[in-house]
C-alpha positions as CSV (number, residue, x, y, z in Angstrom):
1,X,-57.1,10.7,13.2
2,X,-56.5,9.1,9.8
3,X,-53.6,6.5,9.1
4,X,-52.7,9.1,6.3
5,X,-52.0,11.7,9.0
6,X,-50.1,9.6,11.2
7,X,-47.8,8.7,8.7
8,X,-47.1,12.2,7.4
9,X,-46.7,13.3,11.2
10,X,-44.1,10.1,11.8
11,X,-42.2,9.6,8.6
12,X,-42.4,13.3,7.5
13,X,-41.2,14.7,10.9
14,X,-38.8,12.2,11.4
15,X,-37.3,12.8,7.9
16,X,-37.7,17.1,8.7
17,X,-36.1,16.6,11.5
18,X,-32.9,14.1,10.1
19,X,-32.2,16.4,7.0
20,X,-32.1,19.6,9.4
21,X,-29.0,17.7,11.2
22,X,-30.7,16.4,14.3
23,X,-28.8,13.2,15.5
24,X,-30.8,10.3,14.5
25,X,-31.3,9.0,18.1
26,X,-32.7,11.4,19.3
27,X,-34.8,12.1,16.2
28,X,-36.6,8.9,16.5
29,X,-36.6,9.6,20.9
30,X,-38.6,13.0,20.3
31,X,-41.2,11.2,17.2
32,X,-41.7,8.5,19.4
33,X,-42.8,11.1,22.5
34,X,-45.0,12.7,20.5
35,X,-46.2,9.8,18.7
36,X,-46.9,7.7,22.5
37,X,-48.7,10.1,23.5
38,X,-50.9,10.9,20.6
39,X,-51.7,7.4,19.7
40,X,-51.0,5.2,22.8
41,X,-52.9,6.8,25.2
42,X,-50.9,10.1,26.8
43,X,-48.9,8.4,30.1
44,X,-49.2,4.8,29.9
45,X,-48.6,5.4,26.0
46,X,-45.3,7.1,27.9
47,X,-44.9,4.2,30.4
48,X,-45.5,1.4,27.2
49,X,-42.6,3.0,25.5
50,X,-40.3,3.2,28.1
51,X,-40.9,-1.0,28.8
52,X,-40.6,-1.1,25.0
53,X,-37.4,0.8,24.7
54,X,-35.4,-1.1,27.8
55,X,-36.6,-4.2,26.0
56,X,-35.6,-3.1,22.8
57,X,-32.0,-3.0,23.5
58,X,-31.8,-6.2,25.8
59,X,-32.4,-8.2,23.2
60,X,-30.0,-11.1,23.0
61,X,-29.4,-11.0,18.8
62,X,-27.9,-7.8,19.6
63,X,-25.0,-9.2,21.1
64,X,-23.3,-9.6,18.0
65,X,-22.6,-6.1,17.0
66,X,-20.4,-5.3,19.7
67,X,-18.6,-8.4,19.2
68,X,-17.6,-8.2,15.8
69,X,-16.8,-4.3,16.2
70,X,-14.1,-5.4,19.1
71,X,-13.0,-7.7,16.3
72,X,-11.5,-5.1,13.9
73,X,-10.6,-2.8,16.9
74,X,-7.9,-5.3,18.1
75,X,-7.2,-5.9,14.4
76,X,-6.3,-2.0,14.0
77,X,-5.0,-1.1,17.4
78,X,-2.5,-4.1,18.0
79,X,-0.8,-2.8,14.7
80,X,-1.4,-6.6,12.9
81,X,-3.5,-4.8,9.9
82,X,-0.3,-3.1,9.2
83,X,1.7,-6.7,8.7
84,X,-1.2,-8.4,6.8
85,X,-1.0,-5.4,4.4
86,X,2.9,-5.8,4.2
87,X,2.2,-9.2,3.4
88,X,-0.5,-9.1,0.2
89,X,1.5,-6.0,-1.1
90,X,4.9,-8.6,-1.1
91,X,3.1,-10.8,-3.2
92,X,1.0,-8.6,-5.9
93,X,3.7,-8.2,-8.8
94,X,4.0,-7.1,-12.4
95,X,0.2,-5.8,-12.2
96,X,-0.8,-2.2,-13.3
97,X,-2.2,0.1,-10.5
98,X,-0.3,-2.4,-8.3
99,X,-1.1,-0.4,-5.1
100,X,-4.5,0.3,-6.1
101,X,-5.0,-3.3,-6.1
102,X,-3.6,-3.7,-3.2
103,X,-4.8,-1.5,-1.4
104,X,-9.1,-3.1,-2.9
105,X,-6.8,-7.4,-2.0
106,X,-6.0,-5.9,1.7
107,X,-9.7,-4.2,2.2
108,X,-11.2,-7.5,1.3
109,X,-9.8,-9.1,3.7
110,X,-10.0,-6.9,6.3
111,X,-14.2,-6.9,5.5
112,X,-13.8,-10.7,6.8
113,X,-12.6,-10.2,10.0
114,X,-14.0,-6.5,11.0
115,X,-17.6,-5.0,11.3
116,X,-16.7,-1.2,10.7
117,X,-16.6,0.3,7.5
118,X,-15.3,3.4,8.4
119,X,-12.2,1.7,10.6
120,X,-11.3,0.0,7.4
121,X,-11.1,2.9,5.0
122,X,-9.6,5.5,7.7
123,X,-6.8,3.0,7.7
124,X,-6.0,2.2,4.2
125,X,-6.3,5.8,3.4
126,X,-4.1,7.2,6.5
127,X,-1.3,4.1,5.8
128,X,-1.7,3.7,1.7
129,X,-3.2,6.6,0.3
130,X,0.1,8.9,0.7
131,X,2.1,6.1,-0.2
132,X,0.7,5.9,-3.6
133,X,0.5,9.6,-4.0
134,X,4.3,10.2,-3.0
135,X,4.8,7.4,-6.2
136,X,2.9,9.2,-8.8
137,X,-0.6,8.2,-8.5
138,X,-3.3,10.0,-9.7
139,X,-5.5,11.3,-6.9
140,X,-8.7,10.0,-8.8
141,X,-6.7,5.9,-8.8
142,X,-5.4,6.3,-5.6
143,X,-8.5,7.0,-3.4
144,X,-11.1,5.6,-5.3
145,X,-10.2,1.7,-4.8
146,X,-9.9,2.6,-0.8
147,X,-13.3,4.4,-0.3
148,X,-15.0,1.6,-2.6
149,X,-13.5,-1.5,-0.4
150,X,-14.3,0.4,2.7
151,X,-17.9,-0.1,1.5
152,X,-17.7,-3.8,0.7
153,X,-16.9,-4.3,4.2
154,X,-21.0,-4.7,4.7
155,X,-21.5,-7.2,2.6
156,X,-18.8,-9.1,3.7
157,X,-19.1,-10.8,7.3
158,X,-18.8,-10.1,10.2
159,X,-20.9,-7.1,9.6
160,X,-22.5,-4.7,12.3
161,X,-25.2,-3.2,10.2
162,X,-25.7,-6.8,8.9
163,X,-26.9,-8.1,12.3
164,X,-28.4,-4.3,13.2
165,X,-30.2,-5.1,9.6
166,X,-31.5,-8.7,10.3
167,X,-32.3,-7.7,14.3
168,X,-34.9,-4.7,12.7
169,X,-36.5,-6.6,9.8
170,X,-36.9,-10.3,11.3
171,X,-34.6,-11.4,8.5
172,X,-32.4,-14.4,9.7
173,X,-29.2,-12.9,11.0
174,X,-27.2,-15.8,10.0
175,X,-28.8,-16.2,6.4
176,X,-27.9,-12.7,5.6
177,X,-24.8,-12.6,7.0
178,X,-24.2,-15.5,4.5
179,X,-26.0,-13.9,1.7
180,X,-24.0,-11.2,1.7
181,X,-20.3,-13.1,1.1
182,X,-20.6,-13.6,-2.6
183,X,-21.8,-10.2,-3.7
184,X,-19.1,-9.2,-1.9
185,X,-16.5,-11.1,-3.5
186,X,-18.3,-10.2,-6.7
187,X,-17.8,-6.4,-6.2
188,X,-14.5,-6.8,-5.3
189,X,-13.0,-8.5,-8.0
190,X,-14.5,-6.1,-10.1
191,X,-12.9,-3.3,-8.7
192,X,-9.5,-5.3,-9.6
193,X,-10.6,-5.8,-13.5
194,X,-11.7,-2.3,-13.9
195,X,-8.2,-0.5,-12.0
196,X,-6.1,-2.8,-14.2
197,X,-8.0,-2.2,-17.3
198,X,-7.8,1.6,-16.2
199,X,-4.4,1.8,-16.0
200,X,-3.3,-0.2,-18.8
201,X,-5.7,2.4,-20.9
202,X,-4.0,5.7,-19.0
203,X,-0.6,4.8,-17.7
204,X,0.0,8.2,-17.0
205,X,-2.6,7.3,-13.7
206,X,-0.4,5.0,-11.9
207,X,3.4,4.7,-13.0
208,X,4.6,1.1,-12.8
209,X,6.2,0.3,-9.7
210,X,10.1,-0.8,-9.3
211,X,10.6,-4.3,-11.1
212,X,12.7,-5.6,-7.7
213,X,12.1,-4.5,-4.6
214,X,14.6,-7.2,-2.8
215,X,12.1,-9.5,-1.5
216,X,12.5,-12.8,-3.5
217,X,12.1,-16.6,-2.3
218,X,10.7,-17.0,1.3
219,X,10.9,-13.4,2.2
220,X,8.5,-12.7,-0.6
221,X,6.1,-15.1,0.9
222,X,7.0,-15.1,4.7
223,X,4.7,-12.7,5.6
224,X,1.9,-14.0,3.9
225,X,1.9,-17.4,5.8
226,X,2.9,-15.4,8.8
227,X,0.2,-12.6,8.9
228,X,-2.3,-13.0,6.2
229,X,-3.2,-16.5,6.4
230,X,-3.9,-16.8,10.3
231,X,-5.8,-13.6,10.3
232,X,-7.9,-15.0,7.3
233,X,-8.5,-17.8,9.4
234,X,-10.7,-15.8,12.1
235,X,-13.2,-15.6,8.8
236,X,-13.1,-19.3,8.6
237,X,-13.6,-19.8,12.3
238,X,-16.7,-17.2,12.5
239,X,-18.3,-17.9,8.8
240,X,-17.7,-21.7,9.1
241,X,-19.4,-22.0,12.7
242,X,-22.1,-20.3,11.1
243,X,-22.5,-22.0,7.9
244,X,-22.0,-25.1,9.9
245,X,-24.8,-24.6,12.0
246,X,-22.6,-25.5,14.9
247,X,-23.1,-21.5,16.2
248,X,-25.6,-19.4,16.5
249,X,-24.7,-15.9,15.4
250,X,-23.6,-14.8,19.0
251,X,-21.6,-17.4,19.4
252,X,-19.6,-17.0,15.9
253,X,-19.2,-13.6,17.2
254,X,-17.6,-14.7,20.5
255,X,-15.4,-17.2,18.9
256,X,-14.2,-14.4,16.3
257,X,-13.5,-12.1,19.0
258,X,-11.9,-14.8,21.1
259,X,-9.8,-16.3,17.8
260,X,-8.6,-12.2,17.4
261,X,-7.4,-12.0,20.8
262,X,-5.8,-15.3,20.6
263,X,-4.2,-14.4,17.5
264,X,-2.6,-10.6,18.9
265,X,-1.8,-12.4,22.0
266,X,0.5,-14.9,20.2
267,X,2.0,-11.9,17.9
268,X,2.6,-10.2,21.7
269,X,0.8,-7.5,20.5
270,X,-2.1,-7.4,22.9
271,X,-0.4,-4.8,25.0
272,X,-2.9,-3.3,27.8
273,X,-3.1,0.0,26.2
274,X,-4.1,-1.4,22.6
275,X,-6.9,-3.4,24.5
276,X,-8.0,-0.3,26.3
277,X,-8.0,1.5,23.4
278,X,-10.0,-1.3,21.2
279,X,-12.3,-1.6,24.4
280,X,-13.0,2.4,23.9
281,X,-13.5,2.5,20.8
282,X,-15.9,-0.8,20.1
283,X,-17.7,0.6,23.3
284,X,-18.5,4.1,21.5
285,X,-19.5,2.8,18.4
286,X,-21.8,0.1,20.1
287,X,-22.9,2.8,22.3
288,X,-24.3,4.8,19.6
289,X,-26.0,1.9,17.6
290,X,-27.8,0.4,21.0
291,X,-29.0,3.9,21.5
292,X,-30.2,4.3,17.9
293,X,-32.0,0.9,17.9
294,X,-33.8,1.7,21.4
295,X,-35.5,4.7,19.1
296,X,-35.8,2.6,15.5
297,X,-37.7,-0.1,17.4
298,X,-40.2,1.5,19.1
299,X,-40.5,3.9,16.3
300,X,-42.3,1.0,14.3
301,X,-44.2,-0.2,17.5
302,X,-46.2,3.2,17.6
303,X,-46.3,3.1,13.6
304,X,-48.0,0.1,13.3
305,X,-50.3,1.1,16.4
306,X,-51.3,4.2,15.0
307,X,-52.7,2.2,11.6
308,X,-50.1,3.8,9.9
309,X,-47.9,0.8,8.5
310,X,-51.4,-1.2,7.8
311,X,-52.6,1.7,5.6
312,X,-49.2,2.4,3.7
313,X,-49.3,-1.5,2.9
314,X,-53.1,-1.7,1.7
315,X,-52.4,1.4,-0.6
316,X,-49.1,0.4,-2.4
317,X,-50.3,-3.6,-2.8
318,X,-53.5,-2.2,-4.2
319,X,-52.4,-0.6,-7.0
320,X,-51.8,-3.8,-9.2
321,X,-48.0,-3.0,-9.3
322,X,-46.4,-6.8,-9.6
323,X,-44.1,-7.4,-7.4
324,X,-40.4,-7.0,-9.4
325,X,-41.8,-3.3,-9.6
326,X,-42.9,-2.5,-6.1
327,X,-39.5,-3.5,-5.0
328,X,-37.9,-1.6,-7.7
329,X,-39.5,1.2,-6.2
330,X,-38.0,-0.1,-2.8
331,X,-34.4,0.3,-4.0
332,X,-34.9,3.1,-5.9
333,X,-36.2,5.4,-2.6
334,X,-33.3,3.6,-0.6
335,X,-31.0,5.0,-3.2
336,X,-32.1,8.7,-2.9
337,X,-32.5,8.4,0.7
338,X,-28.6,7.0,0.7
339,X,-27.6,11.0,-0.9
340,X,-28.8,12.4,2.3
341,X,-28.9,10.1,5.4
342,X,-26.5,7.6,6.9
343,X,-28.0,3.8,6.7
344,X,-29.2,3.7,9.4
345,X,-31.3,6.3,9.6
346,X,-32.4,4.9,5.6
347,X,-33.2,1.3,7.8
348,X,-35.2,2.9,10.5
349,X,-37.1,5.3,8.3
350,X,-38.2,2.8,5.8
351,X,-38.5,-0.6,7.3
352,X,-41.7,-0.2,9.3
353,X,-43.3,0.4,6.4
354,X,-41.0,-2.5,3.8
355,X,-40.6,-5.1,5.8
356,X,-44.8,-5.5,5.9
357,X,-45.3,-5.4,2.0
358,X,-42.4,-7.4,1.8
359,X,-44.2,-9.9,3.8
360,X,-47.6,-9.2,2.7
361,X,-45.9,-10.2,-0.4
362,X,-44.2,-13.3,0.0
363,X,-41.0,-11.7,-1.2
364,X,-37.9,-14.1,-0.5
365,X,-36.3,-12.2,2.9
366,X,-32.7,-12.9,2.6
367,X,-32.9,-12.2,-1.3
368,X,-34.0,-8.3,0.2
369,X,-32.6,-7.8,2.8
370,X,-29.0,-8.2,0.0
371,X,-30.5,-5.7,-2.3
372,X,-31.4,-3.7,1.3
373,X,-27.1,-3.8,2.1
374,X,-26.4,-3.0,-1.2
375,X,-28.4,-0.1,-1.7
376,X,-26.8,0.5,1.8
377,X,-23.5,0.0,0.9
378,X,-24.5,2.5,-2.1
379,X,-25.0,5.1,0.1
380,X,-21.4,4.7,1.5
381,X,-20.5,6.2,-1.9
382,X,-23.0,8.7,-3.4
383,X,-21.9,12.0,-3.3
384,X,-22.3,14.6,-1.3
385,X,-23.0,13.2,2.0
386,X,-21.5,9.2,1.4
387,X,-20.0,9.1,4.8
388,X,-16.8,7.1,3.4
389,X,-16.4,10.4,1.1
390,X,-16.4,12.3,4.0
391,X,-13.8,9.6,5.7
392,X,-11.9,9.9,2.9
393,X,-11.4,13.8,3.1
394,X,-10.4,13.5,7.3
395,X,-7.3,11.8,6.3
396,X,-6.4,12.9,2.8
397,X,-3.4,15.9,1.7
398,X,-4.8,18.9,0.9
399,X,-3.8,18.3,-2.4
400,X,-6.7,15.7,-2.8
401,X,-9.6,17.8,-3.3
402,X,-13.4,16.9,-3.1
403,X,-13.8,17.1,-6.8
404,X,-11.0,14.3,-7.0
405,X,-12.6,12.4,-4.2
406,X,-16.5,12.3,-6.5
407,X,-14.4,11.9,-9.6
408,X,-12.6,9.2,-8.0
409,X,-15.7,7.2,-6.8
410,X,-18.3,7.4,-9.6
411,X,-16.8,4.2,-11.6
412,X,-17.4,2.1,-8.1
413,X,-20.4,3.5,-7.8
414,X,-21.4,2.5,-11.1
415,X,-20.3,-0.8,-10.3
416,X,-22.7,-1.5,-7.5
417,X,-25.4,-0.4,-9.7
418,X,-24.5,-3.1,-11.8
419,X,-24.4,-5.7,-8.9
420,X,-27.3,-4.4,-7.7
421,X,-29.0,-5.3,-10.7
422,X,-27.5,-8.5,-11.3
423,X,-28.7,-9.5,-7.8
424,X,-32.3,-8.1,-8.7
425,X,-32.9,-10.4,-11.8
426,X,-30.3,-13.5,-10.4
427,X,-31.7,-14.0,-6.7
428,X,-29.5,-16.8,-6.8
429,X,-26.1,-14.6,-6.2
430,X,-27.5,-13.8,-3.0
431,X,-29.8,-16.8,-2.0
432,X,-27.5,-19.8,-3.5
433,X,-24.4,-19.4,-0.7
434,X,-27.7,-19.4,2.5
435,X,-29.7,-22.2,0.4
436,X,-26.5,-24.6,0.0
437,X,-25.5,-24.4,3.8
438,X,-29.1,-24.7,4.9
């Protein structure tokens, strides 16, 4: 059988059978079946892939994800993401969209100290979305800023799908969780410029907030020092263990989760049902993700064995295409793949068959595997299907509709094409930070 069939019978079924709604494990669990048997042999092809699959999941870099999940599952559940919001909103005065820039200050720093993108904009958009529409904010000001931040959070470590990312591709983990911090930063000052420039253009989006609210002196900043400061400091303990080279990535994880519980416990908010319910939750989400890697990996096992991945390289590195064109190409099938699928069905689907031109190549691998969480992060945001669209309509008023939530977004979106770019003719915004630390 040619490497031409095998690839249309692996990637074309898997992508048939992801589009029709079948859940992405068990997409990849059925390929693989039929794959095993077709090109490993029939039963020890069925044995192989059951060793492959139990070691697929046992791998140590793993251990990460479910760390830095617990991380922003204490965060949320102890109730302390509510004070360190009180305390950035005490201090941002006199700015227009005050709330909107709030609400983009209090999701960056929640991106450094949790791994789930979805956690972070459920919660700015069930605690400050009604707030800002009960003051007269437009519907497309008020939700835009929170779905966009929500999506920074994977750029910004820690970052589940940034380890799940480096743990697939062979990119160093702790490289590209490095790689990832000034993009983010990048983005999200952006988002601050353009709200403030919107607003002072169309008032009418976001009326100006009450000069006073009766918080002057040290109760303006108490909360800041109180709440704001030591929780930022969980992002100094994890990223600067890591840039330090003191810590491997697991063990920046384990401080960061140790550092959050530390930090509830002397707030006395670590209350036994807020642990269980953090446990629950970082459980099911890691769940889910070990489960989908157990399929992803041994998806590109029986790829490569079937001739498949060698072929797909050979053809697209022989057609003279330099190399700032073939990944082009890269980010521009991520991109469409981002309207339909979740990322990580877009990082299992095409990463057996990237990550070997990449490296046939010589292509930097931290320098990709940005572009890789940007086009990601993308994804977040494109409508229809952008999962933090979909977030954003479980916990908005009926009075948002879904026109206001695509209207709302297509400015950020815009905006991380732009990045995007940048990072694709500067390398150096996503290489410098990795290169500097060593």
């Amino acid at each position: 059988m040619s490497w031409q069939v095998a690839a249309w019978l692996m990637l074309g079924g898997s992508t048939v059978l992801l589009f029709i709604g079948m859940p992405v494990a068990l997409t990849f669990i059925a390929i693989n079946i039929v794959g095993a048997l077709l090109y490993m042999g029939g039963e020890p092809g069925l044995v192989q892939l059951a060793r492959s699959s139990v070691s697929s999941v046992t791998a140590f870099s793993l251990t990460p994800i479910p760390l830095f999940v617990l991380m922003g599952e204490v965060l949320f559940h102890t109730g302390l993401a509510l004070k360190v919001i009180d305390g950035i909103e005490r201090l941002i005065r006199r700015v227009p969209g005050r709330l909107a820039v709030v609400a983009v200050v209090a999701g960056t720093v929640f991106s450094a100290i949790s791994g789930s993108t979805i956690a972070t904009t459920a919660m700015l958009g069930a605690l400050m979305l009604p707030v800002m529409l009960a003051r007269g904010y437009h519907p497309t000001i008020a939700t835009g800023p929170i779905m966009a931040i929500g999506a920074v959070d994977m750029l910004i470590p820690p970052s589940a799908l940034t380890v799940l990312l480096g743990s697939l591709s062979g990119i160093s983990i702790s490289k590209l969780l490095i790689g990832g911090v000034m993009p983010g930063i990048i983005l999200s000052i952006a988002f601050v410029v353009w709200i403030t420039l919107r607003v002072k253009i169309s008032p009418q989006l976001a009326p100006e907030d009450p000069a006073d609210d009766g918080h002057r002196g040290w109760a303006r900043w108490q909360p800041f020092f109180a709440y704001v400061l030591p929780t930022l400091s969980i992002f100094g303990v994890v990223v600067g263990a890591l840039a330090g080279g003191v810590a491997t990535p697991t063990e920046c994880a384990a401080l960061g989760a140790f550092a959050t519980m530390l930090l509830a416990l002397a707030y006395r908010a670590l209350t036994v049902d807020a642990v269980l319910k953090a446990l629950k939750g970082t459980a099911g989400i890691s769940g889910m993700i070990l489960f989908i890697i157990l399929g992803a990996t041994t998806f590109a096992q029986i790829l490569s064995f079937s001739g498949a991945s060698s072929g797909l390289v050979s053809a697209i590195t022989g057609q003279g295409l330099s190399t700032g064109a073939i990944v082009a190409l890269m980010m521009l099938v991520l991109i469409f793949l981002g309207i339909f699928v979740d990322q990580i069905s877009m990082m299992m689907i095409t990463l057996p068959i990237f990550m070997p031109i990449v490296t046939a190549l010589g292509i930097d691998l931290v320098w990709f595997g940005v572009l890789f969480l940007i086009c990601m992060q993308l994804g977040l945001l494109l409508p229809p299907h952008g999962l933090l669209l979909m977030t954003m309509r479980g916990v908005a008023p009926p009075s948002v509709t879904m026109s206001h939530i695509f209207m709302a977004v297509t400015p950020y979106v815009v905006m991380s094409l732009l990045l995007l770019a940048a990072v694709f003719w500067i390398p150096g915004i996503a290489t410098w930070l990795p290169q500097l630390i060593g």
